[in-house]
C-alpha positions in Angstrom: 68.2 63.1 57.7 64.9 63.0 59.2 62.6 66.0 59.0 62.5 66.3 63.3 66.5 66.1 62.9 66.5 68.8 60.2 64.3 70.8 62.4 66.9 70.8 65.7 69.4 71.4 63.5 68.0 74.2 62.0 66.9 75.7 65.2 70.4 75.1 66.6 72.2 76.5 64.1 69.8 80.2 65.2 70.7 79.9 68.4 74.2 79.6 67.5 74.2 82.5 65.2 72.1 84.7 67.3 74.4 83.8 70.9 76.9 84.8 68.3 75.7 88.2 67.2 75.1 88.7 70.5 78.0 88.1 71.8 79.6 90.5 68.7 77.8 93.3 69.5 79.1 93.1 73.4 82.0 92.9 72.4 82.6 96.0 69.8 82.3 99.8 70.9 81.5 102.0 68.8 82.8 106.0 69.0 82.1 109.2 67.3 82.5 113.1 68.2 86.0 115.7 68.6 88.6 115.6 66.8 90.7 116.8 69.9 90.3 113.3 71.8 90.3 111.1 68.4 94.3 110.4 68.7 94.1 109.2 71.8 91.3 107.1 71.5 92.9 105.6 68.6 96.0 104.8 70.7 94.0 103.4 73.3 91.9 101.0 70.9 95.2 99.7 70.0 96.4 99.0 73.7 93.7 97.7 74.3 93.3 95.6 71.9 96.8 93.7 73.0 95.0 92.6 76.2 91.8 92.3 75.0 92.2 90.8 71.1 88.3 89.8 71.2 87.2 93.4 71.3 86.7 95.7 68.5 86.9 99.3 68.0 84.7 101.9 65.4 86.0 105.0 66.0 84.8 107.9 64.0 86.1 111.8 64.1 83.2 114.3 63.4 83.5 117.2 66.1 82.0 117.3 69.3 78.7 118.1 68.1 78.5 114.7 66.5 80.1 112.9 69.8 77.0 114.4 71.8 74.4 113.9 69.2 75.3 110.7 68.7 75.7 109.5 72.6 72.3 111.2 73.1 70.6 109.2 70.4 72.2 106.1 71.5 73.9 105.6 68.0 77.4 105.2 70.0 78.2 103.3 72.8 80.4 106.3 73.9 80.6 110.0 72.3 84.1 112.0 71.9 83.3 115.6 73.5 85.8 118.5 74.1 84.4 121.8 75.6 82.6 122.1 78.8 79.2 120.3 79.2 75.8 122.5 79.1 73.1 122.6 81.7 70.9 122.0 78.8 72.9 118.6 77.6 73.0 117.4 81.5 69.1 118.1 81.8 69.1 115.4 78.9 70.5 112.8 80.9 74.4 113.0 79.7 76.6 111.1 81.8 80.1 111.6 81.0 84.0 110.8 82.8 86.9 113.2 81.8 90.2 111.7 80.7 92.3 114.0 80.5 93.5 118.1 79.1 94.3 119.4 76.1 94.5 123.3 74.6 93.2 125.0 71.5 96.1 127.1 70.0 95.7 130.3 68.0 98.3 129.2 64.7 99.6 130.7 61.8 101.1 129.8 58.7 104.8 129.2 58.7 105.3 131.3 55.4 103.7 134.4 57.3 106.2 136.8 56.5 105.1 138.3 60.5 105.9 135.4 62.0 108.8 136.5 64.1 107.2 140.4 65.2 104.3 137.7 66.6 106.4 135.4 68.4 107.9 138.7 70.1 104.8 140.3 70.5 101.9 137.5 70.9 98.5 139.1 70.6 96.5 139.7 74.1 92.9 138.1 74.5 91.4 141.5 73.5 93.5 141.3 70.3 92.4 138.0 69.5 88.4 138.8 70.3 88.6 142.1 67.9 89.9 139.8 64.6 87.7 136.8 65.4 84.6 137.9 66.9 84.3 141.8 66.6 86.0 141.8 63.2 87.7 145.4 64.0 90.8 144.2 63.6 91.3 142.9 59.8 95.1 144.1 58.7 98.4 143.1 60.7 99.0 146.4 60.4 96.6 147.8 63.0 99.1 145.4 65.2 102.2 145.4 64.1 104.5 147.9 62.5 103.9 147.4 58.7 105.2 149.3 55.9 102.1 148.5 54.0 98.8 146.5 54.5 98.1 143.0 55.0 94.7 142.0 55.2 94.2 138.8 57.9 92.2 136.0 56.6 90.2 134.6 59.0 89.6 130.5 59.2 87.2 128.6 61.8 85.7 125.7 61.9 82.2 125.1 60.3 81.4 121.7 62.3 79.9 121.7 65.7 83.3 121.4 67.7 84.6 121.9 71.2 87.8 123.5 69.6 85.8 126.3 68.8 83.5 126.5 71.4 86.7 126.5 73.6 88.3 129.0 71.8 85.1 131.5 71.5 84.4 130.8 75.4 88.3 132.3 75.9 87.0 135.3 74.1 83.9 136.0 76.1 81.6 134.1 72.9 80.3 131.4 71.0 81.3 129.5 68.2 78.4 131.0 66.1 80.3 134.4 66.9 83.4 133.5 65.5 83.9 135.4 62.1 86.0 133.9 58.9 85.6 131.1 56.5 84.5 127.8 58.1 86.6 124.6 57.2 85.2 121.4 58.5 87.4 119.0 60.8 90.7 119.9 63.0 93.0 118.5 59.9 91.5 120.8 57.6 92.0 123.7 59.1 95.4 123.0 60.1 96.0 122.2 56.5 94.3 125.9 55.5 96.6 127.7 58.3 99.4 126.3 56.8 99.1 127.1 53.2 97.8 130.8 53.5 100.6 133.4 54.4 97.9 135.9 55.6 95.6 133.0 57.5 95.0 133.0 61.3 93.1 129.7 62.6 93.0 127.9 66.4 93.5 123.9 66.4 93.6 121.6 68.9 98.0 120.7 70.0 97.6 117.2 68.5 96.7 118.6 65.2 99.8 121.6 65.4 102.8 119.6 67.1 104.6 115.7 66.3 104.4 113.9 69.2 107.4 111.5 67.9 109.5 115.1 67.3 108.2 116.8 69.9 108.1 119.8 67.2 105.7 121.7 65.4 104.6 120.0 61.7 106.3 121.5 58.9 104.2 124.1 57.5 102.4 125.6 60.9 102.7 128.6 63.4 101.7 129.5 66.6 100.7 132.7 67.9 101.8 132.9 71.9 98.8 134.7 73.8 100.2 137.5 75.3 98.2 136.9 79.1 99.7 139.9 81.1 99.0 142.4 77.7 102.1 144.0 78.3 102.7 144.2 74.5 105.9 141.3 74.5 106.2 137.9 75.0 107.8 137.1 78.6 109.7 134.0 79.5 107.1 132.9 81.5 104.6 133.0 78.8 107.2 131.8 76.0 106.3 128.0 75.9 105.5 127.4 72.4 108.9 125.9 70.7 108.4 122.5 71.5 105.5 119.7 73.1 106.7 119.2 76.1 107.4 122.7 76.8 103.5 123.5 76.1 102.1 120.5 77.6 103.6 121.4 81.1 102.9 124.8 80.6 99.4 123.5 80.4 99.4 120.9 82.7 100.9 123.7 85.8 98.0 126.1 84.6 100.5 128.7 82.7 98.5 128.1 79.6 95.1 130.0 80.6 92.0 127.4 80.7 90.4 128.1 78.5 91.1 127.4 75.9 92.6 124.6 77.9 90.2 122.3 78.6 89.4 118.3 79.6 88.6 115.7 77.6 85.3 113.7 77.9 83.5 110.3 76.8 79.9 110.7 77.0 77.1 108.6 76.9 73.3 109.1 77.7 72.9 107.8 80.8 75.6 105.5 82.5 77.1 102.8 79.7 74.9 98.9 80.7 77.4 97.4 78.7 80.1 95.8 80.6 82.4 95.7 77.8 81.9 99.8 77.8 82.2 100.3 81.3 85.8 97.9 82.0 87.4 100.3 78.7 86.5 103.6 80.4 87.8 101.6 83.5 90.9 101.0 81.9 91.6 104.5 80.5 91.6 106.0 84.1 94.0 103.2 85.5 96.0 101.9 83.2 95.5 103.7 80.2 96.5 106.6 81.4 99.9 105.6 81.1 99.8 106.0 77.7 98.2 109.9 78.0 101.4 111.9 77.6 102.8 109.2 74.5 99.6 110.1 72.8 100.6 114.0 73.6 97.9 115.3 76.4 98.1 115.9 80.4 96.6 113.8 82.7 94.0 114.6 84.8 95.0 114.8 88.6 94.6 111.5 90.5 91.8 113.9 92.4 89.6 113.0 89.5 90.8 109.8 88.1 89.0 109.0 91.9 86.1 110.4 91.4 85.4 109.8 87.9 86.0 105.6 88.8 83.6 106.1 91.7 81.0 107.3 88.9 81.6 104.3 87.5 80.5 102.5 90.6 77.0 104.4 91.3 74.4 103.0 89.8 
C-alpha cells in the first residue's frame, strides 16, 4: 500500500471512529439523583428501549442531592430530584419538567409489638414533629398506654434526599433538623425500619409496598398520620392496607402534600440534546402509561400541557 493510501486510510478510519463516538454519546443518557423516582426511571429505560434499541441508559440512585448536583455540573444529561425546587437552585439556572406524585410514609417495623394501638391511633403531625425534630417525645409510652417503657429509635436518612426534605417540610423543618441515626439510601432505611422493633423511619411508597402484590414487603409497617388529631384513625384517613388504596388516596389529595409531592428531571438549563429532549417527550405522552405499573400517580393532563410546552420554548 502506498504511503498517500495509508495516509487516507488512516484519516478515514478517525473520521469513522470519531462520527462514531459521536454518535454514542447522542445516543446514551446518563441519570443520577432520588431514590424516589429511580423505579420508574428504570421502567421507562426499559420501554424505551423496545422502541428505541439504539439508545442507552446509565441510571444511578444517590438522593436528590446528587440528581441536582450533578444536573448543575453538567455531569448528567438529566438529574432525578424529589422535593420542591429552591429559589436558590432556580437562580442557578435549573430547568426541570415534573412527571408525576409520589408520598413519603412514616413506617415501622412489622415486629413492633405497638403495631396495632398505631394503626388505631396514627400519630398527628405535632406527634410526629416532637419525636423527629423536637426530640420531646422518645418512649411509646408518652403515646400510647404502656405498661412499661419503650424507648423509640429514631432513623433518617444521612444523604441529601427529597424524602427527607419532604418529610421535614411536613413538619414545619429541614432535613438537618431531623433527629436519629442517619442511614444512607431509601433501601437502607427500609431495611433498618424493618429489623428494629423499637425503630420509626419515613420512606418513599416504592421502597414500603410490592407493586406486583399490591401489599406492603414483608418485614415493614406504616404509621397512618392522624390529619384531623382526633386521637383515632377514621375511615377516611384509613388507606394504608394496600397500593392502590394509598395511591388514590394520594392521587384525590386525602394523603396531605406534603409529604406528597411530584417527581422531577432536572437539568441546567433546557437539555440541547435531541436524544434528551424526545425521552422526556415520551415520559409525558406515552410513558405515562406505564406510571401507575411502576406504582406512582400521574400528574393531571393540566401539567403534562404545560410541562411539553416547556419543552417547546427555547
Amino acid at each position: 500500500m502506498k504511503l498517500s493510501h495509508c495516509i487516507y486510510f488512516v484519516i478515514a478510519t478517525l473520521l469513522f471512529s470519531s462520527c462514531a463516538s459521536k454518535q454514542q454519546k447522542e445516543n446514551t443518557l446518563n441519570f443520577s439523583g432520588a431514590f424516589a423516582l429511580y423505579p420508574l426511571a428504570i421502567k421507562w429505560s426499559e420501554e424505551y428501549q423496545k422502541e428505541h434499541p439504539d439508545v442507552r441508559f446509565n441510571i444511578s440512585a444517590g438522593g436528590a442531592g446528587k440528581g441536582m448536583a450533578d444536573a448543575l455540573s453538567g455531569t448528567v444529561d438529566l438529574g432525578m430530584f424529589s422535593r420542591e425546587i429552591e429559589p436558590t437552585e432556580k437562580e442557578k439556572g435549573i430547568w426541570w419538567v415534573g412527571l408525576c406524585i409520589d408520598a413519603v410514609i412514616p413506617t415501622i417495623s412489622a415486629d413492633n409489638p405497638y403495631k396495632d394501638q398505631l394503626h388505631e391511633r396514627g400519630l398527628t403531625k405535632e406527634e410526629f414533629r416532637a419525636i423527629f425534630i423536637d426530640g420531646t417525645i422518645t418512649d411509646w409510652s408518652t403515646i400510647l398506654q404502656l405498661d412499661e417503657p419503650c424507648n423509640i429509635e429514631v432513623y433518617t436518612r444521612s444523604d441529601a434526599c427529597g424524602a427527607a426534605g419532604t418529610w421535614a417540610s411536613y413538619l414545619g423543618g429541614k432535613q438537618e433538623d431531623i433527629k436519629g441515626v442517619g442511614i444512607y439510601g431509601d433501601p437502607a432505611l427500609a431495611e433498618v425500619a424493618m429489623k428494629n422493633y423499637k425503630s420509626i423511619a419515613y420512606n418513599n411508597n416504592a421502597f414500603i409496598y410490592d407493586v406486583n402484590t399490591g401489599l406492603k414487603r414483608p418485614g415493614i409497617e406504616t404509621i397512618p398520620i392522624d390529619i384531623n388529631s382526633n386521637g383515632m384513625i377514621d375511615p377516611e384517613e384509613d388507606f394504608y392496607t394496600t397500593f392502590d388504596a394509598l395511591l388514590k388516596a394520594i392521587g384525590e389529595g386525602y394523603y396531605p402534600s406534603p409529604p406528597a409531592r411530584e417527581l422531577y428531571f432536572v437539568a441546567k438549563g433546557k437539555p440541547i440534546k435531541e436524544s434528551t429532549l424526545s425521552f422526556i417527550k415520551w415520559t409525558l405522552t406515552d410513558g405515562q402509561q406505564f406510571v401507575k405499573e411502576a406504582g406512582y400517580v400521574p400528574i393531571t393532563q393540566e401539567k403534562i400541557d404545560h410541562y411539553l410546552k416547556k419543552l417547546e420554548t427555547k
